[in-house]
C-alpha positions as CSV (number, residue, x, y, z in Angstrom):
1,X,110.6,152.0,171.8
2,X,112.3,151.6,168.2
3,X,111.6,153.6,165.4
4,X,111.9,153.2,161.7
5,X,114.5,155.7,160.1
6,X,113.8,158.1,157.4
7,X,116.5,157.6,155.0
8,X,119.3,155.2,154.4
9,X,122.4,156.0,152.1
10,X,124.5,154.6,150.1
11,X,127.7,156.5,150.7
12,X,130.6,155.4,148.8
13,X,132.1,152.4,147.6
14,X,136.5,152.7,148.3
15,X,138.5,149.9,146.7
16,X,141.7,149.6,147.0
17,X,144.3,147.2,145.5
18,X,143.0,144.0,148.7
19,X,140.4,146.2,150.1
20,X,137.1,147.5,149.7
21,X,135.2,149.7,151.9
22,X,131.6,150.8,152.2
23,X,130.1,153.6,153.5
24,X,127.0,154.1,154.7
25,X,124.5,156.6,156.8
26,X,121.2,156.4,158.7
27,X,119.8,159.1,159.8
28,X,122.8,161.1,159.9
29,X,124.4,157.8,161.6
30,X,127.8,156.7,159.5
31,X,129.0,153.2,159.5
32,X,131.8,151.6,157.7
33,X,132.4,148.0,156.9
34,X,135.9,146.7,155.3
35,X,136.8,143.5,153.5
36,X,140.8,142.5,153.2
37,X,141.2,140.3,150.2
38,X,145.1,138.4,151.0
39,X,147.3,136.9,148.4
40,X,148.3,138.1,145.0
41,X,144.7,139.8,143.6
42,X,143.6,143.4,142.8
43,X,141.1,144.5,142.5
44,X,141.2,147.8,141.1
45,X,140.4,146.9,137.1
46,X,136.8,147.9,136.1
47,X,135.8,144.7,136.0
48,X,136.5,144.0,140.0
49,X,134.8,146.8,140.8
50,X,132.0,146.4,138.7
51,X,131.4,143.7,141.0
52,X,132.7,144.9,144.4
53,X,129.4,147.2,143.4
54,X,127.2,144.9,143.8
55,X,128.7,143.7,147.3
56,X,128.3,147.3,148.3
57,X,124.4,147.1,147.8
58,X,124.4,143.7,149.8
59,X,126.4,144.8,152.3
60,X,124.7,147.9,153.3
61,X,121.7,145.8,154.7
62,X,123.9,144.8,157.7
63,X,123.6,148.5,158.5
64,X,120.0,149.2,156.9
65,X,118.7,146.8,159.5
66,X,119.4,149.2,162.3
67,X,116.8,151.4,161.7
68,X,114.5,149.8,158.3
69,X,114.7,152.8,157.1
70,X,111.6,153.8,154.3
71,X,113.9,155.7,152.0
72,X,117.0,153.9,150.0
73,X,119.2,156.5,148.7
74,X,121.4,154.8,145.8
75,X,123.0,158.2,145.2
76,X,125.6,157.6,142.5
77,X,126.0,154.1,143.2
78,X,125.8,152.0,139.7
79,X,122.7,150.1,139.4
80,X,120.7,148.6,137.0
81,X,117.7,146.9,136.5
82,X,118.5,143.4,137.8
83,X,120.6,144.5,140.6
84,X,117.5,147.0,141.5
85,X,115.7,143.8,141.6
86,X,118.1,142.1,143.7
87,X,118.1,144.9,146.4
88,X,115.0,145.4,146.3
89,X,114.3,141.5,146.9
90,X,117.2,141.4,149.5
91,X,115.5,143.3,151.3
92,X,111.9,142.2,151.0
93,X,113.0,138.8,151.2
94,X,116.0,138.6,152.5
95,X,115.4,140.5,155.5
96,X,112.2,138.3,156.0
97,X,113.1,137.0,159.3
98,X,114.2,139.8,160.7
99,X,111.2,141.7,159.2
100,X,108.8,139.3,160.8
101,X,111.0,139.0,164.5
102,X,110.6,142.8,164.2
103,X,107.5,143.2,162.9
104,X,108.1,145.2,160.6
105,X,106.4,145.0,156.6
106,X,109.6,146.2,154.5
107,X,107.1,146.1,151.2
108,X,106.9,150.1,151.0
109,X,110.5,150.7,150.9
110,X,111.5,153.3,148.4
111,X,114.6,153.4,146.5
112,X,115.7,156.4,145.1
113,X,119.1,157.6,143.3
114,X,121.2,155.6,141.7
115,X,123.4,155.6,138.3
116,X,123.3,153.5,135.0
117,X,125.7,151.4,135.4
118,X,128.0,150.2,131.8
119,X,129.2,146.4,131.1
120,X,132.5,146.0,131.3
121,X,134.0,143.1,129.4
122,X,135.7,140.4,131.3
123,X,138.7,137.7,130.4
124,X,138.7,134.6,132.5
125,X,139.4,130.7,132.6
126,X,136.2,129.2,132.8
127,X,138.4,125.8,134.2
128,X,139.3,128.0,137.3
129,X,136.7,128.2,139.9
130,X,136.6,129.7,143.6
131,X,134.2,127.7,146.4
132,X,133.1,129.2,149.5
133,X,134.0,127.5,152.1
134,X,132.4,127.1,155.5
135,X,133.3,123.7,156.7
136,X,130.0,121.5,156.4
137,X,129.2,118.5,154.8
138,X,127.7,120.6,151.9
139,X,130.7,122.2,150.7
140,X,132.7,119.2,151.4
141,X,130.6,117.0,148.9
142,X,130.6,120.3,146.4
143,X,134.8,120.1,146.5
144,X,134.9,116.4,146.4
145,X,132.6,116.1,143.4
146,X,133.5,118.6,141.5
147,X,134.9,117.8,137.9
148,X,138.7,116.6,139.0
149,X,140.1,118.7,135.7
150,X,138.8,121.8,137.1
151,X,141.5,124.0,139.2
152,X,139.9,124.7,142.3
153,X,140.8,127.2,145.0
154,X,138.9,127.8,148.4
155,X,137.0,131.0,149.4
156,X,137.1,131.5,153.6
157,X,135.5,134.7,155.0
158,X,136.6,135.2,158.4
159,X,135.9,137.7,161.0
160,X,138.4,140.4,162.4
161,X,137.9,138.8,165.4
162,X,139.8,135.8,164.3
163,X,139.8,132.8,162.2
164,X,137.3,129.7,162.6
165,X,139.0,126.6,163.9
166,X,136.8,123.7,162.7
167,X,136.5,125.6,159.1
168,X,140.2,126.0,159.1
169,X,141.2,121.7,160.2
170,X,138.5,121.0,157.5
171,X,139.9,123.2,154.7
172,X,143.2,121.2,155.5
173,X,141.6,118.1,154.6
174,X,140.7,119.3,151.3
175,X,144.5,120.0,150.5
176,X,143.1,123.0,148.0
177,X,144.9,126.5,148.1
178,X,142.5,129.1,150.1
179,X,142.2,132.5,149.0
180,X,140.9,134.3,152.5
181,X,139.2,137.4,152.9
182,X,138.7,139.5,156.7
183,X,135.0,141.1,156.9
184,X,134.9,143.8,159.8
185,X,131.7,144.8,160.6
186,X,131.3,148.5,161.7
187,X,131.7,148.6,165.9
188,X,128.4,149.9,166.2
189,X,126.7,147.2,164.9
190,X,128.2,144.6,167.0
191,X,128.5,146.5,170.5
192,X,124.5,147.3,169.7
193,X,122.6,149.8,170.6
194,X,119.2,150.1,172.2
195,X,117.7,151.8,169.2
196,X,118.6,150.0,167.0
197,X,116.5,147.0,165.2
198,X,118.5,143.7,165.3
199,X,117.9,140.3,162.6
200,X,119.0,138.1,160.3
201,X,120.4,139.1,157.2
202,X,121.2,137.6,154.1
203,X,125.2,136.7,154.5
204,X,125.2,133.8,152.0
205,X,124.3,136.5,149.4
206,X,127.3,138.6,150.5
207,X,129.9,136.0,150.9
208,X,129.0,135.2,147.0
209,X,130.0,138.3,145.8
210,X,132.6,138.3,148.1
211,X,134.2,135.3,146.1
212,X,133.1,136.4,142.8
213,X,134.9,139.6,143.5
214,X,138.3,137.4,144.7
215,X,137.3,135.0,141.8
216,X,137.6,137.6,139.0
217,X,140.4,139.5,140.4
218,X,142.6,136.1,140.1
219,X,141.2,135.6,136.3
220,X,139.1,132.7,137.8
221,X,136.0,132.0,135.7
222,X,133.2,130.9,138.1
223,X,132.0,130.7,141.9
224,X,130.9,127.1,142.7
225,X,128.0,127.2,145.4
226,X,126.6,124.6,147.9
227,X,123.2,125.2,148.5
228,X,120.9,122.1,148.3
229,X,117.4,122.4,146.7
230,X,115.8,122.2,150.1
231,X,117.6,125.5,151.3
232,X,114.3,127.0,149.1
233,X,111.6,126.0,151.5
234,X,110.4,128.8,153.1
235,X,110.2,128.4,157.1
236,X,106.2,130.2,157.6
237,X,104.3,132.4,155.5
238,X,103.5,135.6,156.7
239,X,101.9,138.9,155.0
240,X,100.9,136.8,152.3
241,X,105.0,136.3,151.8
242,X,107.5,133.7,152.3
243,X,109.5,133.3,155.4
244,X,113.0,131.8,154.5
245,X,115.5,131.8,156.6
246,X,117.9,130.8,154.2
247,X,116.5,132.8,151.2
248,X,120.1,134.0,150.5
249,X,120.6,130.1,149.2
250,X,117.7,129.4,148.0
251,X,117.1,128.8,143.6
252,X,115.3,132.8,143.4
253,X,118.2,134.5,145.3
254,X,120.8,132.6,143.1
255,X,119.5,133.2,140.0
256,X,118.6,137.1,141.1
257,X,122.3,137.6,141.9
258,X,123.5,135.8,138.4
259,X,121.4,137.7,136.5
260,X,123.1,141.2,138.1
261,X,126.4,140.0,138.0
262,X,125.9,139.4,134.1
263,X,124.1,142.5,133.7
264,X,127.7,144.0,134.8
265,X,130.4,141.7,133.0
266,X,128.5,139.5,130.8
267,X,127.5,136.1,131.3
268,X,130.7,134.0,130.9
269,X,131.5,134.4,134.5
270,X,129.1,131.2,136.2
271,X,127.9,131.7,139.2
272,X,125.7,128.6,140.5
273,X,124.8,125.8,143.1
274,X,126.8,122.6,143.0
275,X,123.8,120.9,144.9
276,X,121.1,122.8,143.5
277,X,119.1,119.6,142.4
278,X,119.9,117.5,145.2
279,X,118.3,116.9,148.2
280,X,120.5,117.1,152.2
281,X,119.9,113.4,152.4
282,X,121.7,113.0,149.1
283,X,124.4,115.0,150.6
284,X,124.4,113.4,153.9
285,X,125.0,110.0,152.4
286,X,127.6,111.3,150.2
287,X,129.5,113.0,153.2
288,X,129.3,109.4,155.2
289,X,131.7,108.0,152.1
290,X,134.0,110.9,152.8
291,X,135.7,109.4,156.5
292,X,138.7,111.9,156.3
293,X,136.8,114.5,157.3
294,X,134.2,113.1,159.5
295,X,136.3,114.0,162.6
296,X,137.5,117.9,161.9
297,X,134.0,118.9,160.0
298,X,131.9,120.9,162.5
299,X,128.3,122.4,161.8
300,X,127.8,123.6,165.4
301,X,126.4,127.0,165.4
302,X,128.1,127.5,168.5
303,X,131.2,127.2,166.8
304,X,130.7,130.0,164.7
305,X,129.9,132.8,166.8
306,X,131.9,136.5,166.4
307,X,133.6,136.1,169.7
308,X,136.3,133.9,170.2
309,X,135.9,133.4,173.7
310,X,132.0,132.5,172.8
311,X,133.2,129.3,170.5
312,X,132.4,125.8,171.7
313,X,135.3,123.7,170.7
314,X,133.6,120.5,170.7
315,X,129.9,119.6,168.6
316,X,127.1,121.0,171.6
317,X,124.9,118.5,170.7
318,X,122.1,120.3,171.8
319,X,121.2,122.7,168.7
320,X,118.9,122.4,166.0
321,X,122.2,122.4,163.7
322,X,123.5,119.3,165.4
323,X,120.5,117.6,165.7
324,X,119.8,117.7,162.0
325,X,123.4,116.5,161.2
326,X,122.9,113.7,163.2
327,X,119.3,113.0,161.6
328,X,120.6,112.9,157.9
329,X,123.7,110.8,158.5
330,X,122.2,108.0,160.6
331,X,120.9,106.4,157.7
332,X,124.0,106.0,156.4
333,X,126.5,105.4,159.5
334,X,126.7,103.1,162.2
335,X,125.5,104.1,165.2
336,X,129.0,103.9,167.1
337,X,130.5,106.3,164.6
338,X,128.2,109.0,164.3
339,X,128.4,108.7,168.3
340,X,132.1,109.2,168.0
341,X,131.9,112.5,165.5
342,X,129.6,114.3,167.7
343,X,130.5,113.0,171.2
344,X,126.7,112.7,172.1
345,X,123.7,111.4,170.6
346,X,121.3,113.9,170.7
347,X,118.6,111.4,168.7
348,X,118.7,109.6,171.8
349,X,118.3,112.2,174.7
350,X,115.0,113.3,176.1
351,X,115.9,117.1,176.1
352,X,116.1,117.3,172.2
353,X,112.9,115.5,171.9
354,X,110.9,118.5,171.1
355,X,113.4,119.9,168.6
356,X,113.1,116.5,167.0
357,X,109.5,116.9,166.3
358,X,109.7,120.3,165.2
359,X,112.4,119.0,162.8
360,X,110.2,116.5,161.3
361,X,107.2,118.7,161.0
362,X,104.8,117.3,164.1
363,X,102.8,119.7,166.2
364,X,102.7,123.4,164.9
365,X,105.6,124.7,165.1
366,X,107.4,126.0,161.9
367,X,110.9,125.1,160.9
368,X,113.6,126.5,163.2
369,X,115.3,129.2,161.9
370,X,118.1,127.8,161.2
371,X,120.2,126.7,158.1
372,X,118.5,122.8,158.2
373,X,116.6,120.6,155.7
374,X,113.1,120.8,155.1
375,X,110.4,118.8,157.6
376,X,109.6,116.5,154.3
377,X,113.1,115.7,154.2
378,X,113.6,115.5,157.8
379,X,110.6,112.8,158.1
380,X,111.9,110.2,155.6
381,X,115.2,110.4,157.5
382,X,113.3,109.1,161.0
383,X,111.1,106.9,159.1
384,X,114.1,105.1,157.5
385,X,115.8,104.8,161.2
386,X,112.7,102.9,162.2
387,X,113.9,99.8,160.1
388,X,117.6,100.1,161.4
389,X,118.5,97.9,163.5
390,X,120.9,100.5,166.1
391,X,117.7,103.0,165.9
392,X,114.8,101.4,165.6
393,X,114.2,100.6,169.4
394,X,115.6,103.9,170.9
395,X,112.5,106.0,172.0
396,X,112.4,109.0,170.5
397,X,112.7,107.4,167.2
398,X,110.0,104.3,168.2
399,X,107.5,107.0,169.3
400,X,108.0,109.9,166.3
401,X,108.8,107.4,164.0
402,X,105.1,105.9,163.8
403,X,103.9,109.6,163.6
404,X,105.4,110.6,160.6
405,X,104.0,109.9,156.6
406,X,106.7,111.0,154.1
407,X,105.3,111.2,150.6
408,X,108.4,110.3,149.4
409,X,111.1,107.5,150.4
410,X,114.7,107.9,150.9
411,X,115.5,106.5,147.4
412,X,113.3,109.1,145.8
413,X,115.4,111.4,147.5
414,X,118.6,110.5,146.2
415,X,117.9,111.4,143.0
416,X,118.1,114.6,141.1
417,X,115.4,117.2,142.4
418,X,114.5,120.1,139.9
419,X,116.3,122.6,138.1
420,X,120.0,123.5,137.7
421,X,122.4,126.0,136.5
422,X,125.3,124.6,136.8
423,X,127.8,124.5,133.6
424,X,128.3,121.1,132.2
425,X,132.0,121.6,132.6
426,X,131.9,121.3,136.2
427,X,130.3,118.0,136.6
């Protein structure tokens, strides 16, 4: 039977001229994680590490999640008010799913420790900007819409275990420079351990600071985003809290991690959502305009795992990720060619009917927890296939179709949904 840990520690944060390294303890229990930056950055100025700070806090709750400790020892570790409230909401939030898979209520944390930190003033080119870059039709649309005067550079994290194919043809496409960084993960964590607790936690969130650490080491002046408004919606509530699966993306989370960058180096440095206002469907139909990359792209989970020899090469077809995909784009494809990205058509097959209904919000079942659109979202997409002609007769969507009642229609969808940070500069 697991136990929650006492105490958790913040070690020490090492940064070297391309790395930085965290240190860590539970319980006595040390773990390290390391992140190679390659190409011509350093990041040893103030600045850099001013922000590789932050990271270190993030980062830490890959380990914190092996025991949910009830202590949080900041020790000398820099930290002011709004980062505070990003830990503290990191893991509150952030760790939601793996807090409610675990049942665990991560509300009575205590944080203790921690430093003042001081602002350290920055000089950057606002017209340089770094976007993560993980190979779906989201950051696709952000790169191809972005303001053409703006210099753009990709951001790839990879694993030590190698780099992701799909991610890498699809980055090709783009023809951008990449600026690459290697996360490994402390061998403890990913050879497991009985004792330990095991979840979801919030890598989005990580990957940000990642880039705005490779972005202000290169005298770039912003990190472009690509989470859509939808990536807000929680997935359940539970404890009288939000569930999100993606709260690392979501409009709180970005605005939390803004507000501690600035409260570090100011807040000429941008950090925000390309897609913030718009909706997946507005994305999705955007992607379907982009055919160069409809045949590397990949949004497979299986693609992505940590083991190479774990990788599907091809689309599954039979996750909630490929489902989705194929959901959002058939509005705005032919039938024949979204057959021909995915090699399936799981829309059409009887053993993703369930997952289609979940998808679209029927029965009681919550959201997967996955990284797809909302059920609202979800349901206009099937109702719309119900007057195309290549959908309209095929079962699952004859039979689910009728079932659904979007309060919206797909029009309503593409266009602009709620609020937005993004600079003017970059549209």
């Amino acid at each position: 039977m697991k136990h929650r840990a006492t105490r958790f520690h913040y070690l020490e944060l090492e940064v070297g001229s391309d790395a930085l390294r965290g240190h860590y303890e539970l319980d006595g229990r040390r773990f390290v994680e390391e992140v190679h930056f390659e190409g011509d950055v350093d990041l040893r100025s103030p600045e850099v590490r001013a922000l590789g700070e932050l990271w270190f806090l993030l980062a830490g709750l890959s380990y914190y999640k092996a025991g949910a400790a009830h202590i949080v020892d900041l020790d000398t570790t820099p930290v002011g008010e709004k980062a505070r409230a990003l830990l503290r909401a990191a893991i509150v939030d952030g760790l939601g799913e793996y807090a409610y898979k675990n049942d665990l209520d991560l509300v009575d944390v205590e944080f203790v420790g921690g430093v003042h930190p001081t602002l350290v003033p920055i000089a950057i080119d606002p017209q340089r900007v770094l976007v993560p870059f993980g190979g779906g039709i989201d950051s696709v649309v952000t790169v191809e819409k972005l303001a053409p005067n703006l210099d753009k550079a990709l951001f790839v994290v990879s694993p030590s275990s190698g780099q992701f194919a799909p991610l890498e043809d699809t980055a090709r496409v783009t023809g951008l420079a990449v600026v690459r960084a290697t996360r490994t993960i402390d061998h403890q964590i990913l050879s497991g351990d009985d004792s330990f607790y095991n979840g979801h936690v919030p890598v989005t969130a990580m990957v940000t600071l990642l880039a705005a650490v490779a972005a202000l080491a290169s005298g770039r002046g912003g990190v472009v985003m690509s989470n859509e408004h939808s990536s807000s919606a929680p997935n359940l509530r539970w404890h009288n809290r939000d569930v999100n699966h993606q709260w690392s993306k979501s409009w709180v989370a970005e605005q939390l991690i803004a507000d501690a960058v600035a409260e570090r180096i100011g807040d000429e440095f941008a950090i925000a959502s390309y897609l913030r206002d718009r909706s997946e469907i507005w994305v999705a139909r955007e992607f379907s305009k982009l055919t160069a990359y409809h045949h590397v792209f990949r949004s497979c989970n299986r693609a992505f795992t940590q083991r190479v020899d774990e990788r599907a090469s091809n689309w599954c077809g039979e996750c909630d990720k490929c489902l989705f995909i194929a959901l959002v784009l058939a509005p705005f494809l032919s039938r024949n060619s979204l057959r021909e990205i995915l090699a399936s058509e799981p829309l059409a097959s009887d053993d993703r009917r369930g997952q289609l209904e979940i998808l679209v919000g029927l029965g009681d079942e919550r959201k997967p927890f996955e990284c797809v659109g909302d059920p609202a979202e979800s349901a206009v997409a099937l109702h719309e296939l119900m007057t195309n002609n290549e959908w309209r007769d095929e079962k699952n969507i004859a039979e689910l179709g009728v079932l659904v009642a979007p309060d919206e229609t797909l029009e309503e969808l593409l266009q602009s949904r709620g609020v937005s940070r993004v600079p003017a500069h970059w549209l």
